[in-house]
VEXLO-542984 format. One record per atom (N, C-alpha, C): z negated, x, y. Coordinates in steps of 0.05 Angstrom, whole numbers, padded with zeros to 5 digits, always signed. Atoms other than C-alpha are relative to their C-alpha. Layout:
# residues N
ZXY ...
END
This chain:
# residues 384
+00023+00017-00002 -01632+04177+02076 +00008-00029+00005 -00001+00029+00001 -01633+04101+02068 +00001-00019+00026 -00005+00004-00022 -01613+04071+02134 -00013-00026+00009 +00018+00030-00003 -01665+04012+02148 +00011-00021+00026 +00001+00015-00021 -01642+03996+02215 +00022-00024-00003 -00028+00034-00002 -01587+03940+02191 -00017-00024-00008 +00023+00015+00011 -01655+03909+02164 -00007-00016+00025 +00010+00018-00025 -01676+03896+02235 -00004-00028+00014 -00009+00034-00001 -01691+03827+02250 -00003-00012-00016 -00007+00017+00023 -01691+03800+02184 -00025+00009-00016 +00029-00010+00016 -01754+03838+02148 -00021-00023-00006 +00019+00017+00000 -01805+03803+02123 -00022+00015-00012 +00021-00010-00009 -01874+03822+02131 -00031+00002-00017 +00024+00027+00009 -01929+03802+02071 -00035+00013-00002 +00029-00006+00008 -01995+03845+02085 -00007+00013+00035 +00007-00020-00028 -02011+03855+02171 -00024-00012+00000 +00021+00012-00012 -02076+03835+02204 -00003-00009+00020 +00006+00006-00024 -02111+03806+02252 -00025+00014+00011 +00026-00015-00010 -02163+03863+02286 -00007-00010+00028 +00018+00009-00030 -02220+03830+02333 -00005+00035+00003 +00022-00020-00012 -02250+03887+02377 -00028-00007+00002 +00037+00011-00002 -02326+03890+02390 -00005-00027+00021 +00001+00029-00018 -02315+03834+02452 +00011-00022-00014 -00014+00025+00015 -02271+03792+02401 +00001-00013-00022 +00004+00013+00026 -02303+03788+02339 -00014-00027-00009 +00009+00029+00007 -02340+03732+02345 +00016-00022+00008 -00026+00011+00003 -02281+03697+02371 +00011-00014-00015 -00012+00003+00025 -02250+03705+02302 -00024-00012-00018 +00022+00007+00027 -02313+03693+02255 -00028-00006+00016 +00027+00013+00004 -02367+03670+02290 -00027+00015+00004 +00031-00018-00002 -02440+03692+02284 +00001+00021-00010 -00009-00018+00014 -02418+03739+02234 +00008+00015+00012 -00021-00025-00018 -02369+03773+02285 -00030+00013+00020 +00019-00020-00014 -02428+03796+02329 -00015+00004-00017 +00015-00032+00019 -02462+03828+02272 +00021+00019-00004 -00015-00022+00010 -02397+03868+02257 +00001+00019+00024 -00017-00009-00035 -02378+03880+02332 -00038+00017-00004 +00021-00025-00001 -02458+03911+02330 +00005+00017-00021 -00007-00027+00027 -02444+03952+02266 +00024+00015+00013 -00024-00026-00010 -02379+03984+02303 -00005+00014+00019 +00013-00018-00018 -02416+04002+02359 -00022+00019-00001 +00021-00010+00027 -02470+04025+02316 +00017+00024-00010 -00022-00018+00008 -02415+04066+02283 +00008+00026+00016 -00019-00013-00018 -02379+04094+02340 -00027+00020+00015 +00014-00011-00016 -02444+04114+02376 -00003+00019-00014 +00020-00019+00017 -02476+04154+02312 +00022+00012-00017 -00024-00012+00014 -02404+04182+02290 -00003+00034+00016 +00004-00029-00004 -02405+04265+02298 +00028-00002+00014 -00024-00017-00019 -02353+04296+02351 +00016-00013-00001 -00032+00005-00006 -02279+04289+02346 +00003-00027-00025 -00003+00020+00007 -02286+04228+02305 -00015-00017+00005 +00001+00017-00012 -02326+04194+02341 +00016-00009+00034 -00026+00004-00011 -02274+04203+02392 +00019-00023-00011 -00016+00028+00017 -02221+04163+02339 -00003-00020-00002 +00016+00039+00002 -02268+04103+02325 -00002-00009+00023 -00011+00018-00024 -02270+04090+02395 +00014+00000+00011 -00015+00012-00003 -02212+04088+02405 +00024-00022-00007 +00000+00022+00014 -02199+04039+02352 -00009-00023+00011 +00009+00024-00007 -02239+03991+02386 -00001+00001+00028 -00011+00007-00028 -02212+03992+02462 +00015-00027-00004 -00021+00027-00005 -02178+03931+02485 +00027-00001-00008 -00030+00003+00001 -02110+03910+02457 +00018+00010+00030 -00023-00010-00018 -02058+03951+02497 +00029-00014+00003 -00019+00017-00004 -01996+03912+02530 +00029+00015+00001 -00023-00016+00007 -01953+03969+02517 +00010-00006-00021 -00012+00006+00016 -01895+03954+02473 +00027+00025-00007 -00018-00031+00003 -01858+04031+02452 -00004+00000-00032 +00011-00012+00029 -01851+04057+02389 -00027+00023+00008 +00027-00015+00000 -01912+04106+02401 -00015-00023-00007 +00019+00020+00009 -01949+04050+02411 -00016-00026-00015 +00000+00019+00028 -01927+03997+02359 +00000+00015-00021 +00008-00012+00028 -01926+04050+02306 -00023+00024-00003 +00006-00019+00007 -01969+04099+02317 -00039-00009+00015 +00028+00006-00010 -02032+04062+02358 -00020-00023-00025 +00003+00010+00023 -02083+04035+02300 -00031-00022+00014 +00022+00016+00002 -02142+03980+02302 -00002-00015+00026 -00007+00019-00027 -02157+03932+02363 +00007+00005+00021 -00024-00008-00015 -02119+03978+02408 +00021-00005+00003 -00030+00008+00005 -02055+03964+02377 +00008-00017+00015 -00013+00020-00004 -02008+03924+02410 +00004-00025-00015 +00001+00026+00024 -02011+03851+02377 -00023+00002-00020 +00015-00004+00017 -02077+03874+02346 -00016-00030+00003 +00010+00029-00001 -02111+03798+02362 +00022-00018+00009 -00005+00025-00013 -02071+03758+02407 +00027-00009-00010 -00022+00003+00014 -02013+03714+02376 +00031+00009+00016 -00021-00016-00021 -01962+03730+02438 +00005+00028-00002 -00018-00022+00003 -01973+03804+02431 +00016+00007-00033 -00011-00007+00030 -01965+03798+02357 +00031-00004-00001 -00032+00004-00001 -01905+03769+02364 +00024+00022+00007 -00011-00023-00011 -01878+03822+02407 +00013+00023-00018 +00004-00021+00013 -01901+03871+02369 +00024-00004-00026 -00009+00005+00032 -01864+03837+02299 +00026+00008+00016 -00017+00001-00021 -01801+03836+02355 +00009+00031+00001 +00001-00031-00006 -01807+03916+02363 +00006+00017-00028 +00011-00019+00028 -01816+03935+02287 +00024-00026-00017 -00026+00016+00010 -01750+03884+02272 -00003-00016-00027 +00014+00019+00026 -01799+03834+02225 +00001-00029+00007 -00001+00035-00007 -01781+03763+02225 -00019-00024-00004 +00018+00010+00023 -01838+03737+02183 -00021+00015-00011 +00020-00012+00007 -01901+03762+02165 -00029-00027-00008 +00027+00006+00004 -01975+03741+02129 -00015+00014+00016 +00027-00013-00014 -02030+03751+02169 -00026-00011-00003 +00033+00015+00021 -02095+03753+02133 -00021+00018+00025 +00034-00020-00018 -02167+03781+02163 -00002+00026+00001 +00013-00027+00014 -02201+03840+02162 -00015-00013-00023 +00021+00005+00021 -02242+03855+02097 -00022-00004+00005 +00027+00016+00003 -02306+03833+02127 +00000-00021+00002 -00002+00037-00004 -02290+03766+02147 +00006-00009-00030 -00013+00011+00033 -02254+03760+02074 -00022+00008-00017 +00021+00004+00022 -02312+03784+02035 -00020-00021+00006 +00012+00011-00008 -02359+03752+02083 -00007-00033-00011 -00012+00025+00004 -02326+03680+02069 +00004-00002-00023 -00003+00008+00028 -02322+03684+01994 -00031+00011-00013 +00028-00002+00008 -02394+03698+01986 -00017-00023-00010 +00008+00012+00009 -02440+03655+01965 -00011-00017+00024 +00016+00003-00015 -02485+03604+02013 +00013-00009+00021 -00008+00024-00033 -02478+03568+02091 +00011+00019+00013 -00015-00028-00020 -02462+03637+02125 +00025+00001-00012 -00027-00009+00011 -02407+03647+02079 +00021-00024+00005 -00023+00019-00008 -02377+03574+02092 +00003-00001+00020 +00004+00001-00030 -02392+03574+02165 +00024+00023+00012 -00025-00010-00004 -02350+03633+02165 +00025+00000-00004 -00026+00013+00009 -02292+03609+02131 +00004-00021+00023 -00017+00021-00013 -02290+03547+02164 +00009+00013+00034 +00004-00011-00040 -02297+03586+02245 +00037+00018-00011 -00028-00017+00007 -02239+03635+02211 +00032-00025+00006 -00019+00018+00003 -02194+03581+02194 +00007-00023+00024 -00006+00027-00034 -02202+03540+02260 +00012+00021+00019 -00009-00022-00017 -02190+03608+02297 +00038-00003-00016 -00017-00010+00003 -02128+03617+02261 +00020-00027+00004 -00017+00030+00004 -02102+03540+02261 +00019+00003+00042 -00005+00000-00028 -02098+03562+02348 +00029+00016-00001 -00024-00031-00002 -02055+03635+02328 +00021-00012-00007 -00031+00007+00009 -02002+03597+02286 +00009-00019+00023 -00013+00019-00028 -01989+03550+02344 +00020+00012+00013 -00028-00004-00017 -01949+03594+02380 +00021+00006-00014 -00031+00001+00006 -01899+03601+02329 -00009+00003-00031 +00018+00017+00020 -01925+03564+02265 +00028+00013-00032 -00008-00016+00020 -01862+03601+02226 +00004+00032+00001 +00007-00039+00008 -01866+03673+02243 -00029+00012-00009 +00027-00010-00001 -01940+03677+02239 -00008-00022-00022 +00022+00026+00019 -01970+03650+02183 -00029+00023-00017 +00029-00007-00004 -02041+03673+02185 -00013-00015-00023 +00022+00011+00029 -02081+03661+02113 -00030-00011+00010 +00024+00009-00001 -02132+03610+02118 -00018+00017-00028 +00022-00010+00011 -02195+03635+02076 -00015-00021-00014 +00017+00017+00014 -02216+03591+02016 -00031+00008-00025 +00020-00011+00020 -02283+03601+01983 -00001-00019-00021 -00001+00006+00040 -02286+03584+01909 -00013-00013-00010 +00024+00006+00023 -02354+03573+01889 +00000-00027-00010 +00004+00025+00003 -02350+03501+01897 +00029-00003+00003 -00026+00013+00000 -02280+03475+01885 +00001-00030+00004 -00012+00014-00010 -02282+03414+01914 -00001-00001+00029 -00004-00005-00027 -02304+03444+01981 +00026+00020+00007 -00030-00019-00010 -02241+03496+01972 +00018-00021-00002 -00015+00009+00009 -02201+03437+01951 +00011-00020+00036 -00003+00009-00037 -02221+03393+02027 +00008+00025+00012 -00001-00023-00019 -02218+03455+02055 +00028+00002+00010 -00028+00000+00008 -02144+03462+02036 +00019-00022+00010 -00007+00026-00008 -02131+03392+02043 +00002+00003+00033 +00013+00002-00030 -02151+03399+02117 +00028+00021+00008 -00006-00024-00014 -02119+03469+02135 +00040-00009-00016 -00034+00011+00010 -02045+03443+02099 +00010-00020+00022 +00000+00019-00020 -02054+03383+02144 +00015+00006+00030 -00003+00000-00022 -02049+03419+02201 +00011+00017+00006 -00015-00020-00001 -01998+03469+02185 -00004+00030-00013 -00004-00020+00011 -02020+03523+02151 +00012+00005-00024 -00007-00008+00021 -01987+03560+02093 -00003+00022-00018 +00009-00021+00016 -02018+03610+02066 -00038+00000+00000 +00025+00000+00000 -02086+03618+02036 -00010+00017-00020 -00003-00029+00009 -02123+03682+02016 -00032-00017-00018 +00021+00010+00004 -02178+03666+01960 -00020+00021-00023 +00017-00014+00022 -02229+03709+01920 +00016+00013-00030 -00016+00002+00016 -02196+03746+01866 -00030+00007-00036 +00027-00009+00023 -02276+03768+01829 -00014-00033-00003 +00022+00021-00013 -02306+03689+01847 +00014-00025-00033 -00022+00016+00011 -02288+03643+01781 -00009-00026-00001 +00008+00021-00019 -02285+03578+01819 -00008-00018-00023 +00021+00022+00016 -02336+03529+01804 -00006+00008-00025 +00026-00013+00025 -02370+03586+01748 +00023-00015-00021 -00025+00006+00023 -02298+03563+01707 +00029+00024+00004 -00034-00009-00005 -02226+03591+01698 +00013-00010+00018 -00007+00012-00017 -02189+03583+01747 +00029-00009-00009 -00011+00013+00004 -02138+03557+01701 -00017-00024-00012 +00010+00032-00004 -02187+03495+01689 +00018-00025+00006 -00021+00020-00007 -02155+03432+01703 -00024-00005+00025 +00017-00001-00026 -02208+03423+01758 +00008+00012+00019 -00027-00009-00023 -02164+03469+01802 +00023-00011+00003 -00026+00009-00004 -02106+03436+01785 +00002-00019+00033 -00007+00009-00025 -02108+03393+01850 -00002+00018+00022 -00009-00024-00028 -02114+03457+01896 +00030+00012-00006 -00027-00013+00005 -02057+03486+01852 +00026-00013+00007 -00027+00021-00001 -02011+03427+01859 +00008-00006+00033 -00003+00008-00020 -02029+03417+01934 +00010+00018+00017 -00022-00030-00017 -02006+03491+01951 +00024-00005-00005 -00021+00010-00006 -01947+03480+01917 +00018-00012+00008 -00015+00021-00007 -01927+03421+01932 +00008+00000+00039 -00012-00023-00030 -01932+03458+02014 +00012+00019-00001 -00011-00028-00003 -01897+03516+01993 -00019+00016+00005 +00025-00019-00011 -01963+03553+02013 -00002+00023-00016 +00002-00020+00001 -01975+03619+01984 -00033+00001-00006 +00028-00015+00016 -02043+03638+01943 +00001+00030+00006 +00003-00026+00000 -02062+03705+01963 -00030+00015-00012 +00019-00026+00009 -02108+03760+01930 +00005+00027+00014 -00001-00039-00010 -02124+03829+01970 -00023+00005-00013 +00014-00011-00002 -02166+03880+01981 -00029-00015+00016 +00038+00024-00018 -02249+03849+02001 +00004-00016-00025 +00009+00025+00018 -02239+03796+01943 -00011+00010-00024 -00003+00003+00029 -02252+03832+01887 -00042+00005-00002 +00022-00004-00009 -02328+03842+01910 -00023-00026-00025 +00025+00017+00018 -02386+03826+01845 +00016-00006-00024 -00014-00002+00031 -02325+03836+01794 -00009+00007-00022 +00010-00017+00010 -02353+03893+01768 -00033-00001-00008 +00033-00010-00002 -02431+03889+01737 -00014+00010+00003 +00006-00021-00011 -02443+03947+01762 +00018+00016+00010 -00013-00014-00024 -02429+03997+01820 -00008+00029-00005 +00004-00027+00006 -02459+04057+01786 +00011+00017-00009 -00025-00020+00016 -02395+04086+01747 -00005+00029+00017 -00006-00022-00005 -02388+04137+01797 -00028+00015+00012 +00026-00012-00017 -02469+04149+01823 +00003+00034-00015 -00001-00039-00005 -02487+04224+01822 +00023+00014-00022 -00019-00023-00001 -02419+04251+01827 +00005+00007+00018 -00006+00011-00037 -02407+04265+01898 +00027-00012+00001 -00023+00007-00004 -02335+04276+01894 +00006-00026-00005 +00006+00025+00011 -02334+04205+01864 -00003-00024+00017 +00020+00020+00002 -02387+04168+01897 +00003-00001+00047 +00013-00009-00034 -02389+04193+01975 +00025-00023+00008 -00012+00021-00022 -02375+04145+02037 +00013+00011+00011 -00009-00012-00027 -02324+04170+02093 -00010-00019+00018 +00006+00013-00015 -02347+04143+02152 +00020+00006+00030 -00022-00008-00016 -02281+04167+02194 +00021-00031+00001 -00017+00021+00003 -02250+04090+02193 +00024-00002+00021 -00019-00015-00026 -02202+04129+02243 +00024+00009-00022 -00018-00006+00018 -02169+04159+02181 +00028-00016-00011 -00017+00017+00003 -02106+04142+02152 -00001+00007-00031 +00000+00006+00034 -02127+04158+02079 -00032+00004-00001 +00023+00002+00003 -02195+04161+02044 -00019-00018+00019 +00012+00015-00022 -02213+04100+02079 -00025-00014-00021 +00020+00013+00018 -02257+04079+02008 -00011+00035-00011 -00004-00027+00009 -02283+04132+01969 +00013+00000-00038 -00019-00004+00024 -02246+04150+01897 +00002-00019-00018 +00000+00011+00020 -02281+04108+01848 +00008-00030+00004 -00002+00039-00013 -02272+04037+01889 +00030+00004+00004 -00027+00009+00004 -02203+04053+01901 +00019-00006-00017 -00010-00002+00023 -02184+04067+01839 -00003-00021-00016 -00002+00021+00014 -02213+04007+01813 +00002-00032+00016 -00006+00023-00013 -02193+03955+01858 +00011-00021+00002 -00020+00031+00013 -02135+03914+01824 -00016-00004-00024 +00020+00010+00026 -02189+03907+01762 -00001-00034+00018 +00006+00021+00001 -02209+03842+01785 +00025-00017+00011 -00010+00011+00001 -02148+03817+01808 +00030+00002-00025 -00019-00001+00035 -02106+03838+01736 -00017-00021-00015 +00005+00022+00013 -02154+03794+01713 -00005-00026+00007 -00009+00022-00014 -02145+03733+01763 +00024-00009-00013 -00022+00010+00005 -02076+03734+01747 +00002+00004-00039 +00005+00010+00029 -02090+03738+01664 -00002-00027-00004 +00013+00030+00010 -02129+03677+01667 +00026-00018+00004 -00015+00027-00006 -02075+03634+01710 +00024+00009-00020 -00018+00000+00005 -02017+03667+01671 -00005-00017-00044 +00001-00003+00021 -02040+03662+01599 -00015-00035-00001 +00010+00029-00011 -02086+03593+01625 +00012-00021-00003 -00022+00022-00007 -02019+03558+01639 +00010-00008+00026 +00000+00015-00026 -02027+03551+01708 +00034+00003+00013 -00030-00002-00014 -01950+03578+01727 +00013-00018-00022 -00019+00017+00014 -01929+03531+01676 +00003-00025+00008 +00016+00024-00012 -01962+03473+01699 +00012-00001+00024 -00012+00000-00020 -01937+03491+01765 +00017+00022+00012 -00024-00015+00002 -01870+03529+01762 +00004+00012+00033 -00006-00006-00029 -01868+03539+01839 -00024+00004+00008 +00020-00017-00005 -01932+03567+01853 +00003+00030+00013 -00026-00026-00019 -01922+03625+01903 -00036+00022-00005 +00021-00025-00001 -01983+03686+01880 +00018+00018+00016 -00011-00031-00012 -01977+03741+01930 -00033+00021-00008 +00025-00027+00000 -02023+03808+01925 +00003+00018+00010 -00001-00013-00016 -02035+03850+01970 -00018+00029+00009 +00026-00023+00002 -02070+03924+01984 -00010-00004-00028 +00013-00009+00034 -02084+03933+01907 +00019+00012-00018 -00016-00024+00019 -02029+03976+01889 +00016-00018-00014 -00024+00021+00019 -01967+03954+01847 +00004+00014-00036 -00005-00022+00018 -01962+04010+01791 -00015-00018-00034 +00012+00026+00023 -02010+03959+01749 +00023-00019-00015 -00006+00024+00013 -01969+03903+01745 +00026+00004-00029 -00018-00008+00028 -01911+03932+01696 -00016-00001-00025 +00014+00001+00018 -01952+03957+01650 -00023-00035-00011 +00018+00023+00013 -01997+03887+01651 +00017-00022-00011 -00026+00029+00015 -01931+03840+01635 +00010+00017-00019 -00007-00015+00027 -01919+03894+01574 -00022-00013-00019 +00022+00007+00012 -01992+03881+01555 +00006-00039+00001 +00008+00031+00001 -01994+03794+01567 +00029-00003-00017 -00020+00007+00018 -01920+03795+01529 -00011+00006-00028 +00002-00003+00033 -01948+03827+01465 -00032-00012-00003 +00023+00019+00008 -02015+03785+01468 +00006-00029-00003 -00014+00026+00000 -01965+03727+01477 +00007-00001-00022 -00019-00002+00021 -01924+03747+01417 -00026+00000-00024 +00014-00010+00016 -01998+03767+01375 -00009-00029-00003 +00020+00029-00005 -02027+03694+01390 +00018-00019+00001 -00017+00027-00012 -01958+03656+01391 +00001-00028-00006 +00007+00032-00004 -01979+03599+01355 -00013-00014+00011 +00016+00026-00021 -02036+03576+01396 +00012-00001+00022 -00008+00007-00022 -02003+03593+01458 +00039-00002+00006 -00034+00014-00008 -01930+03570+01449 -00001-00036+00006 +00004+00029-00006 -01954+03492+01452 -00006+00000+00039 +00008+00006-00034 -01976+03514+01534 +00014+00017+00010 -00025-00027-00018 -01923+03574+01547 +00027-00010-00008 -00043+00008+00000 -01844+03558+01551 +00010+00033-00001 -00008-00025-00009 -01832+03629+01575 -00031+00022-00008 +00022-00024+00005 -01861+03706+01563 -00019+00006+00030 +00012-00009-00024 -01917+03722+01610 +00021+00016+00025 -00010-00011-00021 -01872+03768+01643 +00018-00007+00018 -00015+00020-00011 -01823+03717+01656 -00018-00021+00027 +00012+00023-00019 -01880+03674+01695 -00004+00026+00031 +00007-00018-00023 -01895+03742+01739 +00026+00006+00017 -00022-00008-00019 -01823+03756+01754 +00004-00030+00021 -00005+00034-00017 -01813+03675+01788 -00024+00005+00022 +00021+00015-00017 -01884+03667+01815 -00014+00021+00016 +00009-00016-00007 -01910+03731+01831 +00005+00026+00014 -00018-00019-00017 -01901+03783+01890 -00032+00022+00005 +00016-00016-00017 -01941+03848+01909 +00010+00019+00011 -00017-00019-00018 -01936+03899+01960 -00010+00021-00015 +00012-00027+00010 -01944+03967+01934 -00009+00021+00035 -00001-00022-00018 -01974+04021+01973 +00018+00019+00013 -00029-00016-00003 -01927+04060+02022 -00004+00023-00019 -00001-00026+00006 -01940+04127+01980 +00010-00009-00032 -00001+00008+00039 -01925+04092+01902 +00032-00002+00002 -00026-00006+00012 -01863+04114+01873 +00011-00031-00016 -00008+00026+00013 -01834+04040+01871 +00035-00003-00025 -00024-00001+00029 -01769+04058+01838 -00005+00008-00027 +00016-00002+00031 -01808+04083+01782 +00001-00023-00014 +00004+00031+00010 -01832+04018+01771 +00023-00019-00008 -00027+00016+00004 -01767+03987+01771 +00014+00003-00019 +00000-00014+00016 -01740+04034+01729 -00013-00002-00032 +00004-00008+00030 -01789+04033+01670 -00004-00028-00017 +00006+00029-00002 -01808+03958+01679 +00010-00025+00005 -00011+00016-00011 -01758+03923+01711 -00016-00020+00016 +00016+00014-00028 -01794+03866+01764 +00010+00005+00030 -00004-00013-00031 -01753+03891+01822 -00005-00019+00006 +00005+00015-00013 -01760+03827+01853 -00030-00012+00008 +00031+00004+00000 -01841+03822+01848 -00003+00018+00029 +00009-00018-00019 -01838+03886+01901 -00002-00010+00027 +00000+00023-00020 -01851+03861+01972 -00008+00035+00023 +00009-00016-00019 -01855+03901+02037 -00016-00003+00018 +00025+00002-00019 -01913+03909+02079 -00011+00027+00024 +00002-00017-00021 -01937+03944+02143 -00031+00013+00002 +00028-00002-00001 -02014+03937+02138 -00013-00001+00040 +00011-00009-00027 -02013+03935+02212 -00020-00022+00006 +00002-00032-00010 -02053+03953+02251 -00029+00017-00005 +00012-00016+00016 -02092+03985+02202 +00010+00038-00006 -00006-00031-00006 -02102+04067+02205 +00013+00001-00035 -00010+00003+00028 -02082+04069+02126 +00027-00009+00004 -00028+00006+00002 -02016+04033+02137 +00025+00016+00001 -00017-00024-00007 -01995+04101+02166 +00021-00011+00029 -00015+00004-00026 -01949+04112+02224 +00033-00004-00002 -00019+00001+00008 -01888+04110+02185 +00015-00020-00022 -00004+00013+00023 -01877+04058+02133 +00023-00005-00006 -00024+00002+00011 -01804+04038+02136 +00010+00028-00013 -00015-00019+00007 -01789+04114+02124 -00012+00000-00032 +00007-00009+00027 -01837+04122+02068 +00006-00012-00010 -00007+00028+00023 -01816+04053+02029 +00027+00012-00001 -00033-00003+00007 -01746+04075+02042 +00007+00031-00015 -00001-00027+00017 -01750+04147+02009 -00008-00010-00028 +00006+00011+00025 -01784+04115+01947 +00024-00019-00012 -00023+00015+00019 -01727+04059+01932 +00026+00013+00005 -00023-00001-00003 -01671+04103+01957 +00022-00005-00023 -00023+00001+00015 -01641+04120+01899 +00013-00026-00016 -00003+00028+00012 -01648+04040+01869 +00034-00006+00020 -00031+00013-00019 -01580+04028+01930 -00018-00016+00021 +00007+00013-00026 -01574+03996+01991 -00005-00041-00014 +00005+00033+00007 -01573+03920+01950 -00025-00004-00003 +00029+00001+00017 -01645+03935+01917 -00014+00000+00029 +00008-00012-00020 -01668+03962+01993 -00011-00035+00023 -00013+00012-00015 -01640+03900+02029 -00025-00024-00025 +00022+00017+00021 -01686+03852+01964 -00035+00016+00016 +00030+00000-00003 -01745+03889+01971 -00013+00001+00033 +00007+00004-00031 -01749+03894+02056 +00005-00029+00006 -00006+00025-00020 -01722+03818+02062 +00004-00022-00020 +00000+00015+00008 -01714+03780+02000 -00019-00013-00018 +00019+00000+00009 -01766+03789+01961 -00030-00016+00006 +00024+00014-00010 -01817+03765+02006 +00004-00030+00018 -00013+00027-00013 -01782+03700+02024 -00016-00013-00029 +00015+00027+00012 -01823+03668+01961 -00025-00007+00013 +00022+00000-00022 -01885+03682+02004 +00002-00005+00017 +00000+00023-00029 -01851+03658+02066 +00024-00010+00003 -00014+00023-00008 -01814+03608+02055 +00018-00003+00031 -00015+00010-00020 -01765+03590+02124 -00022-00031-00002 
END
């Protein structure tokens, strides 16, 4: 078995959170957070038996215990380092990660890329909360400000603002196409140039891809299909089939637009990360954007230098799920350097084991490939 622990210390980190509890959500987001913080208590109260047991214990107070039990195996605003930037720290300290993104939960992130005053109000409360967290240590923690789209020249201040004052990373809609355009437009170009030009990090997860799809009925009367779990204690089936399954749809076609658009040409150092949406896509989609490159090469050789897949291997990183057979990928597609390691903490889904399971999937790639995808890989997303 693949021996992780020489990794220790040096890891880098590109998909944890930050979980408010029911006393700390408004905290983080604002007016918004005490509607969620009532929906979890809501939850927890009207949850059946031995899982409503689990959900509340999800939402107890951050614990100051620092064990492996309790950094790997305790999940949601329990966790050790589940809000406060000191225990986070700790916590990264315990689990031998030097570097990590730390984006929201998915309600604050869909919340904030919505449409309307609630949705900016929450962005902006997010992003002031998080301008406090990176303070205590402005390069291990870099916490994704939250840019909403609709209007691109309020994502553009927004940006302006939140670069200003140290941040580097920023998580943005991957279904929203800013300002009702492409978001290769030249109208983005001054958000695109202003990340760069900070080294900052564009991120797409899971919550953005929300109003992709024209409809939500694909899977209505099937159950197996269509049904809610309401166990957010679980460490799988935390969506139900048909949403998971289609969840990198809207961001395969985020990254179409900017790749085929121009936008990694335009700006060669542009750092896309993606996160929670599975990796198994992207091979196959730089097979597909190379032979639509090659079908269309005279219009688009005057704005491409390089093959689409060339712009994904430089500019573009995702984490795959711990359970996806990443050496596969490597293997049929080549991209090892796109792969990126991630903890999800302290999310029940992340599981209680992640270095083992990532390290059974790349064993057989060697200890060089092991040593890229736990520590080098995700150095385009965090920068030193």
């Amino acid at each position: 078995m693949l021996d992780t622990s020489r990794f220790h210390g040096r890891m880098l980190d590109v998909d944890m959170h930050i979980q408010p509890s029911p006393e700390t959500y408004e905290i983080a987001a604002g007016e918004v957070g005490r509607d969620f913080a009532a929906t979890l208590r809501q939850m927890r109260a009207s949850a059946p038996g031995e899982q409503q047991r689990r959900i509340a214990q999800l939402m107890e107070p951050e614990t100051g215990d620092y064990t492996d039990e309790t950094v790997w195996t305790l999940k949601g605003a329990v966790a050790p380092g589940a809000f406060t930037a000191d225990g986070r720290l700790k916590t990264m300290d315990h689990m031998g990660v030097a570097r990590a993104l730390i984006m929201s939960d998915p309600l604050v992130m869909a919340t904030s890329f919505a449409e309307g005053e609630v949705a900016l109000r929450t962005m902006r409360h997010w992003n002031r909360f998080i301008l406090d967290y990176i303070r205590h240590d402005p390069d291990r923690l870099r916490a994704a400000a939250l840019l909403n789209t609709h209007d691109v020249g309020e994502a553009i201040a927004e940006a302006q603002a939140m670069v200003k004052a140290g941040c580097r990373a920023f998580a943005i809609s991957s279904s929203v196409p800013p300002g009702k355009a492409s978001p290769a437009h030249d109208a983005m170009d001054p958000l695109w140039r202003l990340l760069e030009e900070a080294d900052a990090a564009i991120l797409l997860h899971a919550g953005g891809e929300a109003g992709f799809l024209a409809s939500y009925d694909w899977a209505k009367g099937v159950e197996h299909l269509s049904f809610r779990p309401t166990d957010i204690a679980s460490e799988c089936e935390q969506i139900n089939i048909y949403t998971f399954s289609t969840l990198p749809y809207a961001a395969q076609n985020f990254l179409t637009t900017l790749i085929l658009g121009g936008v990694f040409e335009r700006f060669p150092r542009l750092r896309l990360g993606m996160a929670e949406l599975g990796a198994g896509w992207l091979g196959p989609l730089a097979e597909r954007l190379d032979q639509i490159a090659t079908i269309y090469h005279r219009r688009l050789s005057p704005v491409l230098s390089l093959k689409p897949s060339d712009y994904i291997a430089r500019g573009v990183r995702v984490s795959p799920y711990r359970f996806e057979p990443v050496a596969d990928y490597v293997e049929r597609f080549g991209l090892g350097q796109c792969y990126c390691y991630s903890s999800d903490f302290p999310h029940p889904e992340g599981g209680t084991a992640p270095l083992r399971e990532y390290a059974g999937h790349i064993e057989r790639l060697g200890g060089d490939y092991a040593e890229q995808f736990f520590i080098h890989n995700g150095a385009w997303l965090l920068p030193a």
